[in-house]
Backbone bond lengths (Angstrom), bond angles and torsions (degrees), N, CA, C in turn:
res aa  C-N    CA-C-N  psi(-1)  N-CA   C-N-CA  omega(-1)  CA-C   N-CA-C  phi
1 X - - - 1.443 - - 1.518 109.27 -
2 X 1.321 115.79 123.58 1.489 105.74 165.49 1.349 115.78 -56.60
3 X 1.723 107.62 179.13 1.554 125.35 -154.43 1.730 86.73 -125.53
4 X 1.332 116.67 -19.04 1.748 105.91 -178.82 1.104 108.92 -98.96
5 X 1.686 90.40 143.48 1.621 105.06 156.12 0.995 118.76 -22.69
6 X 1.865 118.95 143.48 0.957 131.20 157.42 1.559 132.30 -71.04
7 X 1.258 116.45 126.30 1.588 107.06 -172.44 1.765 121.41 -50.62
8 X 1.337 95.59 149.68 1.522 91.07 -163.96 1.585 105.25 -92.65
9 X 1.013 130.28 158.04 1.677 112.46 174.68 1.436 101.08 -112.63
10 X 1.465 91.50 149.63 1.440 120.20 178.73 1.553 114.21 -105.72
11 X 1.652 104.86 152.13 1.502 121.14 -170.98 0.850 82.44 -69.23
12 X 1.496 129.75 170.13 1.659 153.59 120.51 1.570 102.32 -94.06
13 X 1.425 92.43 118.26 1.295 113.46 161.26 1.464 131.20 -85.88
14 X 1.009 104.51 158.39 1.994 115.61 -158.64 1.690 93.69 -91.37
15 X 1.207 88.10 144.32 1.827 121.76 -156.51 1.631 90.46 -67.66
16 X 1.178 142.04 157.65 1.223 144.94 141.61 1.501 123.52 -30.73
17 X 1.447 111.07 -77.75 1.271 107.73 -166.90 1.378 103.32 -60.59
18 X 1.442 144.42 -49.11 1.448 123.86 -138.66 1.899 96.42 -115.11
19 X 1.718 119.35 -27.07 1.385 117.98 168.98 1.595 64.91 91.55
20 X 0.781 132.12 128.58 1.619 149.36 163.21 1.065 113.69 143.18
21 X 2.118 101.38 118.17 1.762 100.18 150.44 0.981 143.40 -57.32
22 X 1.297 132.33 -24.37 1.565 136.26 179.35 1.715 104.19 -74.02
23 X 1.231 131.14 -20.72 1.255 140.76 -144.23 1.713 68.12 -84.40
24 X 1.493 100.73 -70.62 1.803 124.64 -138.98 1.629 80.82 -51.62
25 X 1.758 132.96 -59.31 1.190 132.30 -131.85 2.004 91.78 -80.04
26 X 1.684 115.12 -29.23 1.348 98.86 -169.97 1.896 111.57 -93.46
27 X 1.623 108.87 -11.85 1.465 101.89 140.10 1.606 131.92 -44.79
28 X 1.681 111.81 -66.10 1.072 105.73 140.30 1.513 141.56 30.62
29 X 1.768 76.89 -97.13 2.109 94.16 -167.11 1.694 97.60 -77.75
30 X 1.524 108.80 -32.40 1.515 121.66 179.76 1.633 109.14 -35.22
31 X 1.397 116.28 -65.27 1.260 140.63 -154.86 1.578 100.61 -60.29
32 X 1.832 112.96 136.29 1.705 100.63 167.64 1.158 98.67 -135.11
33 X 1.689 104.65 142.33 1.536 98.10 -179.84 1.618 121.33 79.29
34 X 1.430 130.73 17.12 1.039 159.86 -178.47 1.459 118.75 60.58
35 X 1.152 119.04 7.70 1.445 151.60 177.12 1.661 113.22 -51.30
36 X 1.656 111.63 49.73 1.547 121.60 -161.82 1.534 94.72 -72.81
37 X 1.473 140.41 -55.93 1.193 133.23 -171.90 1.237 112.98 -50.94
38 X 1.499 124.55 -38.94 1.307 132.42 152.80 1.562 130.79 -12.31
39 X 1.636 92.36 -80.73 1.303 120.81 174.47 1.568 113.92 -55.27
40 X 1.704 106.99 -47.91 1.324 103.33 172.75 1.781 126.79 -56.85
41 X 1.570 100.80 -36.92 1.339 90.75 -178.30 1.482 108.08 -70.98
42 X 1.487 124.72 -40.47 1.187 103.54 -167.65 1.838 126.19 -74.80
43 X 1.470 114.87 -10.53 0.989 108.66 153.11 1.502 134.60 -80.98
44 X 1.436 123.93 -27.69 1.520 116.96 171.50 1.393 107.52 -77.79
45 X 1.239 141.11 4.06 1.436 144.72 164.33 1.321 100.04 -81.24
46 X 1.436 131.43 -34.07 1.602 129.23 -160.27 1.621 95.22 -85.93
47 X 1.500 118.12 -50.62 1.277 128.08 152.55 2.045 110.22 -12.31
48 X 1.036 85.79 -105.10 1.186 97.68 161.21 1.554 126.52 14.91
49 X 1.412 96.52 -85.33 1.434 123.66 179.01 1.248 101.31 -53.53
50 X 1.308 119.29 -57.15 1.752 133.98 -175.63 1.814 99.38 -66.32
51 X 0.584 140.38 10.64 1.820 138.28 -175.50 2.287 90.46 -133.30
52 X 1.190 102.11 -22.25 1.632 86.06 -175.80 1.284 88.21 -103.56
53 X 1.338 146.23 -46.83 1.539 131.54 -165.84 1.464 107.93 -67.04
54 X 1.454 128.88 -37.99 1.190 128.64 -149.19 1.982 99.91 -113.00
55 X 1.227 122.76 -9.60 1.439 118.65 -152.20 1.323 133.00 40.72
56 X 1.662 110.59 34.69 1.594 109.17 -161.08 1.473 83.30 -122.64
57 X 1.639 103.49 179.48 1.646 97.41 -170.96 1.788 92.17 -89.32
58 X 1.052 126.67 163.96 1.374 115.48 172.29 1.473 133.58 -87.83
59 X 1.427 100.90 1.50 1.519 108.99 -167.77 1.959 94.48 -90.76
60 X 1.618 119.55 -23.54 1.143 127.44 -167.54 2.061 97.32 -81.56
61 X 1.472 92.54 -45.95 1.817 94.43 173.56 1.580 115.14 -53.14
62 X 1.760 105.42 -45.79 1.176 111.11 179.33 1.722 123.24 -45.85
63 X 1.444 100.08 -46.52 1.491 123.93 -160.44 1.826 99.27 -76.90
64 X 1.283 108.61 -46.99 1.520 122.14 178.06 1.479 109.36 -54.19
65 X 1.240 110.50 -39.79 1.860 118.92 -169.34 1.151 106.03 -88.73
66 X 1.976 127.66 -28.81 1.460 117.30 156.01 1.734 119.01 -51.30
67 X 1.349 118.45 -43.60 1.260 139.88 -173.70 1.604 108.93 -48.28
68 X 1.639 100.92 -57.66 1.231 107.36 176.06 1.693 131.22 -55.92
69 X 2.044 98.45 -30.70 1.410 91.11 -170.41 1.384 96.28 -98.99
70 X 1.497 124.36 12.77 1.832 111.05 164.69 1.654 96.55 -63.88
Protein backbone atom coordinates (compact mmCIF):
# COMPACT_ATOMS: atom_id res chain seq x y z
CA UNK A 1 0.00 0.00 0.00
CA UNK A 2 1.36 3.35 -0.59
CA UNK A 3 2.25 5.91 2.24
CA UNK A 4 0.82 9.09 0.01
CA UNK A 5 -1.96 10.99 0.05
CA UNK A 6 -4.59 10.35 -1.94
CA UNK A 7 -5.12 12.64 -4.91
CA UNK A 8 -7.57 15.21 -4.33
CA UNK A 9 -10.08 15.88 -7.16
CA UNK A 10 -10.62 18.91 -8.80
CA UNK A 11 -13.81 20.82 -10.17
CA UNK A 12 -13.88 21.40 -13.85
CA UNK A 13 -15.06 24.50 -14.50
CA UNK A 14 -17.58 25.64 -17.22
CA UNK A 15 -16.08 26.98 -20.46
CA UNK A 16 -16.78 30.68 -21.09
CA UNK A 17 -18.72 30.84 -24.02
CA UNK A 18 -21.53 28.27 -23.39
CA UNK A 19 -21.30 28.04 -19.03
CA UNK A 20 -21.13 24.26 -19.40
CA UNK A 21 -19.32 21.39 -17.77
CA UNK A 22 -19.53 18.85 -20.29
CA UNK A 23 -18.48 21.53 -22.89
CA UNK A 24 -15.20 22.46 -20.61
CA UNK A 25 -14.49 18.47 -19.80
CA UNK A 26 -14.82 17.39 -23.81
CA UNK A 27 -12.47 20.43 -24.76
CA UNK A 28 -10.51 18.91 -22.30
CA UNK A 29 -10.23 15.30 -23.72
CA UNK A 30 -10.19 17.32 -27.26
CA UNK A 31 -6.88 19.06 -26.53
CA UNK A 32 -3.25 17.20 -27.36
CA UNK A 33 -0.24 18.24 -26.06
CA UNK A 34 -1.78 20.97 -23.90
CA UNK A 35 -2.78 22.91 -26.89
CA UNK A 36 -6.33 24.27 -25.15
CA UNK A 37 -6.64 27.39 -27.52
CA UNK A 38 -6.27 24.85 -30.09
CA UNK A 39 -8.86 22.63 -29.01
CA UNK A 40 -10.98 25.58 -28.24
CA UNK A 41 -10.94 26.95 -31.61
CA UNK A 42 -11.61 23.91 -33.24
CA UNK A 43 -14.57 23.11 -31.34
CA UNK A 44 -16.46 26.56 -31.17
CA UNK A 45 -15.89 26.72 -35.00
CA UNK A 46 -17.65 23.15 -35.26
CA UNK A 47 -20.30 24.85 -33.02
CA UNK A 48 -20.66 27.27 -35.29
CA UNK A 49 -21.26 25.38 -38.33
CA UNK A 50 -23.83 23.28 -36.25
CA UNK A 51 -25.88 26.63 -35.09
CA UNK A 52 -25.74 27.88 -39.06
CA UNK A 53 -26.76 24.52 -40.76
CA UNK A 54 -29.31 23.51 -38.28
CA UNK A 55 -30.69 27.01 -36.60
CA UNK A 56 -30.45 25.32 -33.22
CA UNK A 57 -28.18 26.61 -30.51
CA UNK A 58 -25.23 24.21 -30.64
CA UNK A 59 -24.55 23.53 -27.16
CA UNK A 60 -28.39 21.86 -27.14
CA UNK A 61 -27.21 19.66 -30.55
CA UNK A 62 -24.09 19.06 -28.66
CA UNK A 63 -25.85 17.80 -25.45
CA UNK A 64 -28.61 15.79 -27.59
CA UNK A 65 -25.76 13.84 -29.62
CA UNK A 66 -23.99 12.99 -26.15
CA UNK A 67 -27.50 11.59 -25.15
CA UNK A 68 -27.76 9.66 -28.16
CA UNK A 69 -24.35 7.88 -27.95
CA UNK A 70 -25.08 6.82 -24.08
Amino acid sequence: MSRRKSAVKRTILADARYDSQTVSKFINVLMYQGKKATAERIFYGAMDLVEARTSQPGVNVFKQCLTNLK
